[in-house]
Every structure is written in C-alpha cells, then in structure tokens.
Residue, then its C-alpha position, 0 to 999 in steps of 0.5 A: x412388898x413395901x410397894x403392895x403394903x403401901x398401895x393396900x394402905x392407899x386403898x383402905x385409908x379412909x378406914x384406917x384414918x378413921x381408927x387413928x382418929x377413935x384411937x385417938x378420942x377413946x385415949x383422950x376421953x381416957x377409955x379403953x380403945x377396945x371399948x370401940x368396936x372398929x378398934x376391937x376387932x382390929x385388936x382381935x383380928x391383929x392379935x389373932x393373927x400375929x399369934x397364928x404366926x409367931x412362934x409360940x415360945x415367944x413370950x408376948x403379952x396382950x398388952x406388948x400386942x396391944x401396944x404393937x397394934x396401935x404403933x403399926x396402924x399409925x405407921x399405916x397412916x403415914x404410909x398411905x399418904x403420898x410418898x408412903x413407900x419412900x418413908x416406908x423405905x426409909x424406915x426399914x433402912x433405919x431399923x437395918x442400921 
C-alpha cells in the first residue's frame, strides 16, 4: 500500500504542489481555503469520502475534517517527493510506537 500511495502521489504532484501552494496563500492572505475552487472540492471530495467510510457514531466535526484534509495533502507532498515511501515508512513506524 505505502508503495502504490506513493507512486499516486508522484503521479499527481503537480496538482498537489499546486493546492499546497493556494493553501498556503489563501491562509497567508487570511481567507477560507474553500474559497478556492481546487481546495474546495478537495474539502468536499475528502470529507465526503471519509464519511461514507467511517463509522458514523464517530463524532467528527467539519472542521476535525477540515483540518485532517489539509495535514494528509501536506504529508502527500512530501511523500511524492524522491525517497517518499522511505519517509512514508518511516512515518507509520513512528505512529506504530
């Protein structure tokens, strides 16, 4: 899995520099990052998702979602960089202990 969640990520780096980098300007600019269409539908693709597939007595807010979108579309970035499955690894390793 952390081979295929890596080769995905190489894959669709561009896009995904490019949502870090408006995430990074809309916050900057002190705008909701939903405000950008790229980052929107992400919000609404990721939250959607997640809540087909989570159990629903888990109580998760949109902003707990919110928040999770934006740290897992960092952690992509730098795992479709070279050596991203290694700091993948790596990081799954850490979370285990």
């Amino acid at each position: 899995m952390v081979l295929i969640v890596c080769h995905l990520a190489q894959k669709h780096q561009e896009l995904i520099r490019r949502a870090v980098t408006l995430l990074e300007e809309m916050t900057g600019q002190g705008r909701e990052p939903h405000q950008a269409a790229l980052l929107g539908d992400y919000l609404d693709t990721f939250s959607n998702t997640y809540q087909e597939r989570m159990e629903a007595s888990a109580t998760v807010t949109s902003e707990m979602l919110k928040q999770l979108a934006f740290k897992l579309l960092i952690d992509l970035l730098f795992y479709s960089a070279a050596n991203g499955h290694r700091r993948f690894w790596l990081a799954l390793l850490d979370r285990a202990q």
